[in-house]
N, CA and C of each residue as an Amber inpcrd file, in Angstrom:
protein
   267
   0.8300000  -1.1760000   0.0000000   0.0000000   0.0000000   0.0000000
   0.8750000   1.2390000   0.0000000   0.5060000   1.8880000  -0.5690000
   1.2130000   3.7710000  -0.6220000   0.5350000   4.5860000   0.5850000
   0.8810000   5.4150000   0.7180000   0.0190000   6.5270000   1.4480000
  -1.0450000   7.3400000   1.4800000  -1.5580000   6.8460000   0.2880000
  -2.3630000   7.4300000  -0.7460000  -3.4610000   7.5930000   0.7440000
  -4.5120000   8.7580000   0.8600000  -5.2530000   9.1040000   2.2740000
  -6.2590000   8.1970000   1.8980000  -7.1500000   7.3450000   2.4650000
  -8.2940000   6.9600000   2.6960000 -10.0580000   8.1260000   2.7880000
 -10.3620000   8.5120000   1.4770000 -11.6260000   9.6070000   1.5680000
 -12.8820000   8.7780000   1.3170000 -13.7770000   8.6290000   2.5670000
 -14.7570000   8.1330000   2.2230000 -15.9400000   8.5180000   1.4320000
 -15.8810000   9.4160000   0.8130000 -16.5240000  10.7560000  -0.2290000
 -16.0650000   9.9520000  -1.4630000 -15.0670000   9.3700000  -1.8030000
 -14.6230000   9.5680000  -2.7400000 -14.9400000   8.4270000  -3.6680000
 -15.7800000   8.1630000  -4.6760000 -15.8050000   7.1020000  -5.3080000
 -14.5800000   6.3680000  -5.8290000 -15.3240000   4.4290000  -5.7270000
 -13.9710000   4.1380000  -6.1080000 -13.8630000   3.3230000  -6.9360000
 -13.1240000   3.4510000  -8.1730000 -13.1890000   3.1120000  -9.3390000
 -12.2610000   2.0770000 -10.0870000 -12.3180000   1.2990000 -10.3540000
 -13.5590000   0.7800000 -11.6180000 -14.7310000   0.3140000 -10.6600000
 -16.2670000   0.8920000 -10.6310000 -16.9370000  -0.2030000 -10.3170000
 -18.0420000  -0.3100000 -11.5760000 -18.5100000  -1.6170000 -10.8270000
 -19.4460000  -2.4740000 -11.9550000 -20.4990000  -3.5030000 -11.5470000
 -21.4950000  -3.2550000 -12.2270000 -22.8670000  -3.7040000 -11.8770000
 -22.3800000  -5.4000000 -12.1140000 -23.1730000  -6.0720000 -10.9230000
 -22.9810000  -7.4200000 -10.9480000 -23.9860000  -8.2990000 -10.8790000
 -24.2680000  -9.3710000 -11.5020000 -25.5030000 -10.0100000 -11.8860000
 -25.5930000 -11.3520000 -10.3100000 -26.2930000 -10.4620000  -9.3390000
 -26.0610000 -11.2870000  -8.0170000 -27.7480000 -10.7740000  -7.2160000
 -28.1260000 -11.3680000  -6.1580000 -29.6440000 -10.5840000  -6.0780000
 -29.3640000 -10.4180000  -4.3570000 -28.1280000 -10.3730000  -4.0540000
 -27.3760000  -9.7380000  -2.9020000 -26.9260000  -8.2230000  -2.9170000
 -25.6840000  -8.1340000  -3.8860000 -24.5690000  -7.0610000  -4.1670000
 -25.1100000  -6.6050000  -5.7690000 -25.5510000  -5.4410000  -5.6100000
 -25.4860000  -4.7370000  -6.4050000 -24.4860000  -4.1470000  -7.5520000
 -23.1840000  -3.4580000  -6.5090000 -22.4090000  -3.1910000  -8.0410000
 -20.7320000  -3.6180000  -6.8830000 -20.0220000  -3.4650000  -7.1210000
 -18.3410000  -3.8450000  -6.6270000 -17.6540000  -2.8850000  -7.3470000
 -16.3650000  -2.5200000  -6.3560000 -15.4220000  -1.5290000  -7.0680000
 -14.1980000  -1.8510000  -5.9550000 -13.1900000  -1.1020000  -6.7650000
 -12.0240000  -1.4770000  -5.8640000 -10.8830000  -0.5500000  -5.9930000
 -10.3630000  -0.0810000  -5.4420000  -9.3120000   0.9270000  -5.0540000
  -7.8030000   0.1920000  -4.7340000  -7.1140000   0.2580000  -6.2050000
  -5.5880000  -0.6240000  -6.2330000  -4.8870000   0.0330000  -5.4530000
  -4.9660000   1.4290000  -5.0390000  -4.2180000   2.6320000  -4.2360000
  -4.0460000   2.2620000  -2.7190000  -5.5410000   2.3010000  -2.4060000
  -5.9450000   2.3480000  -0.5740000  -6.0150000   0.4950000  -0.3150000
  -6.4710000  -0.6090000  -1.2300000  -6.4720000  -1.6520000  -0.9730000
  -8.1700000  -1.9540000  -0.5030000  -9.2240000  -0.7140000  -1.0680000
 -10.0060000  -0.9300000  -0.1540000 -11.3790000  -1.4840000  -0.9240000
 -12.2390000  -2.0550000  -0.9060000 -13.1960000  -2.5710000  -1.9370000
 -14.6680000  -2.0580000  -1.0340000 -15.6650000  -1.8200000  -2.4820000
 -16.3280000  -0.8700000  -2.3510000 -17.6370000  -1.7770000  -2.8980000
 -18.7360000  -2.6580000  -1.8750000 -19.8740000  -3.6040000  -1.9620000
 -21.2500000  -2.6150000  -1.9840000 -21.9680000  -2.4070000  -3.0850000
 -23.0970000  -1.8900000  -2.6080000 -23.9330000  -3.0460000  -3.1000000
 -24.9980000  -3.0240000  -1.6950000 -26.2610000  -4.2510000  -1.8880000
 -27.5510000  -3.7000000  -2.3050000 -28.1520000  -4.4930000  -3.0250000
 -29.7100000  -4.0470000  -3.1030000 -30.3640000  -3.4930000  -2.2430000
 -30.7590000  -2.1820000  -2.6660000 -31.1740000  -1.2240000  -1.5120000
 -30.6320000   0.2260000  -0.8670000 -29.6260000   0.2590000  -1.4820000
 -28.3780000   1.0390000  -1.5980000 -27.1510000   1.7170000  -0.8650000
 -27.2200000   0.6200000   0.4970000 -26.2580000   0.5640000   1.1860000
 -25.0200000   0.4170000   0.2720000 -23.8890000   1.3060000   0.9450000
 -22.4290000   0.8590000   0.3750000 -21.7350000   0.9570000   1.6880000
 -20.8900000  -0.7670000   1.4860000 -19.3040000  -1.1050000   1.9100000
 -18.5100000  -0.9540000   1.7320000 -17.6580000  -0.4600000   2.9890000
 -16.1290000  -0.3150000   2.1890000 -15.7880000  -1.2980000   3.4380000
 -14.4010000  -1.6970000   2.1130000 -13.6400000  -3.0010000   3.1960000
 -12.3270000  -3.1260000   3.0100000 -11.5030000  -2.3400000   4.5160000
 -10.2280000  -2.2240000   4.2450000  -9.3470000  -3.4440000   4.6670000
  -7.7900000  -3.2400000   3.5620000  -7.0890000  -4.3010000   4.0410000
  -7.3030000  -5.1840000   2.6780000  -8.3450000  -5.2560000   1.4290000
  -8.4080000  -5.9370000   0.8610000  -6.9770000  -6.5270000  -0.3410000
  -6.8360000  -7.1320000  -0.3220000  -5.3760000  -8.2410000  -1.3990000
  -6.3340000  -7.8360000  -2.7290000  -5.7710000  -7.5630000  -3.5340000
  -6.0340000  -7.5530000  -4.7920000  -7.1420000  -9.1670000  -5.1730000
  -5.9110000 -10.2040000  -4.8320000  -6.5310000 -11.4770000  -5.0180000
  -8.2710000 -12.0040000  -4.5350000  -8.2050000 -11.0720000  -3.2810000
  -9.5040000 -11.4460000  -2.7940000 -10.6050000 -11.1510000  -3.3870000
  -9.9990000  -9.4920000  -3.9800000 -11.3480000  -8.7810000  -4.5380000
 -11.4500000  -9.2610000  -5.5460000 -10.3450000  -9.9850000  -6.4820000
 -11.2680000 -10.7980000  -7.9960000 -11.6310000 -12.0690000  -7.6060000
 -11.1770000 -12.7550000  -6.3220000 -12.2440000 -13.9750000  -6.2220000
 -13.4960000 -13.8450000  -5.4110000 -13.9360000 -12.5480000  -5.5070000
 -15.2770000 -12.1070000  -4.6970000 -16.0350000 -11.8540000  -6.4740000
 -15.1090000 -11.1950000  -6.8140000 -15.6930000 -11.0270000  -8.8410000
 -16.0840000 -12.2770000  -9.2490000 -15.2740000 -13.0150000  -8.9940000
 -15.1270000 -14.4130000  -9.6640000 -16.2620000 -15.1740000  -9.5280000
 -16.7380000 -15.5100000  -8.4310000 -17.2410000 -15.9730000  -7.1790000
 -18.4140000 -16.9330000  -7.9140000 -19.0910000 -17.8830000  -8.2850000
 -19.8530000 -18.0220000  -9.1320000 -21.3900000 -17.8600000  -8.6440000
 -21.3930000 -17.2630000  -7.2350000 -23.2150000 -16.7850000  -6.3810000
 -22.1680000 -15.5120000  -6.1640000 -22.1500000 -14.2710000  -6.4250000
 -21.2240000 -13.7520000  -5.8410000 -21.6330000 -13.4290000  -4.0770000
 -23.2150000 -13.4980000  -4.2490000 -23.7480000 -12.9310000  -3.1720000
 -23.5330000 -14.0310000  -1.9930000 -23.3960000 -15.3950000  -1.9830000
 -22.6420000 -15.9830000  -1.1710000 -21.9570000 -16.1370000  -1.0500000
 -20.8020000 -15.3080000  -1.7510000 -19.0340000 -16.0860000  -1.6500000
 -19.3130000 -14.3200000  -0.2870000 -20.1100000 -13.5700000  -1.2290000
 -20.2730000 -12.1600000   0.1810000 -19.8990000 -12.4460000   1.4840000
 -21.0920000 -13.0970000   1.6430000 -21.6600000 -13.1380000   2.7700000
 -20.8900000 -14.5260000   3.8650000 -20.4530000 -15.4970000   2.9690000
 -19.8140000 -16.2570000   3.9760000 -18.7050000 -16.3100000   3.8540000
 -18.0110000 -15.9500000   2.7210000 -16.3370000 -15.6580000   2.9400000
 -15.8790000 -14.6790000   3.4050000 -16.2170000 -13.5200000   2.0010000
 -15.5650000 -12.0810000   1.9790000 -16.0160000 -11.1220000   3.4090000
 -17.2380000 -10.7840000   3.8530000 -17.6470000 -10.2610000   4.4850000
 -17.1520000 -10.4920000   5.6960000 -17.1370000 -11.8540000   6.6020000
 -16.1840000 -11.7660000   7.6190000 -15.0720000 -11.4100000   8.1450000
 -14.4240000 -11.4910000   6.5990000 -13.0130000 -11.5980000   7.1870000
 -12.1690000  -9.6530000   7.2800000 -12.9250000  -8.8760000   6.8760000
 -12.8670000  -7.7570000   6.7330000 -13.5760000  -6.4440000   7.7410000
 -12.7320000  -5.6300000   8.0750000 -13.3210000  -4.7280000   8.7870000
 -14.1130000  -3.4830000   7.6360000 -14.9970000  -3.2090000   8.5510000
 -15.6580000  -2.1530000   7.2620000 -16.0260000  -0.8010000   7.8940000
 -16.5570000  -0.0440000   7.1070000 -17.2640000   1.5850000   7.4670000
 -18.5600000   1.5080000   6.4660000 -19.6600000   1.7640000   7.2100000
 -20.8670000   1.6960000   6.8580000 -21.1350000   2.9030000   5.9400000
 -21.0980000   3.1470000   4.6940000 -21.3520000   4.6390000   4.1560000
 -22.7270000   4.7330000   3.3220000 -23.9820000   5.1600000   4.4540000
 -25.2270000   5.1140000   4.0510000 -25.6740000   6.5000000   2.6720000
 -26.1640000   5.5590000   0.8700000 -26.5220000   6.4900000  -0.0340000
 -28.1210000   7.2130000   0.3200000 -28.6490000   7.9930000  -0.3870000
 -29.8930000   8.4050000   0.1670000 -30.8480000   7.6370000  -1.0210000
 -31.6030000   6.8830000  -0.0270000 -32.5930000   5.8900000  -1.1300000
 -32.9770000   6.2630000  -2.0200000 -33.5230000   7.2780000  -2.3530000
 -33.6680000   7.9210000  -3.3010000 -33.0210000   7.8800000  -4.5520000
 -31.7910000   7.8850000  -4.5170000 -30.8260000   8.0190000  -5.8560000
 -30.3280000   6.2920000  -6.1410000 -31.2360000   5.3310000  -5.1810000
 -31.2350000   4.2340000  -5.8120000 -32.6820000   3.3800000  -6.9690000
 -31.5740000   3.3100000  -8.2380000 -32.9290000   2.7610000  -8.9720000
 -33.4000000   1.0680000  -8.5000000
């Protein structure tokens, strides 16, 4: 990791809509290490500490929404960053 600051404002990019009826879209930050889960409904995760490796076998994942919830999600500390429902379609 670099020093690069951690802004929770700050979108994090590449993300991309994912065909799961858990997680909505995934993104990931090669800089901070930090991956970015929003679920149906329009909560977004951030989850620091992430390995590159983890976040494409959470991509990979073939339910992604259970590799979520019983792999990825534990093993990670997070910050809850609530969108306003509204600006979810």
């Amino acid at each position: 990791m670099d020093d690069t600051p951690y802004e929770p404002d700050r979108p994090l990019f590449p993300d991309e809509h994912v065909k799961s009826s858990a997680v909505r879209r995934l993104g990931y930050d090669k800089q901070t290490h930090v991956a970015q889960v929003e679920v149906h409904g329009g909560r977004i995760y951030h989850y620091f500490m992430v390995k590159p490796a983890e976040y494409r076998s959470l991509r990979a994942a073939a339910s992604i929404g259970e590799y979520y919830g019983k792999t990825f999600k534990p093993q990670h500390r997070i910050v809850i960053k609530v969108r306003d429902p509204a600006l979810v379609d």
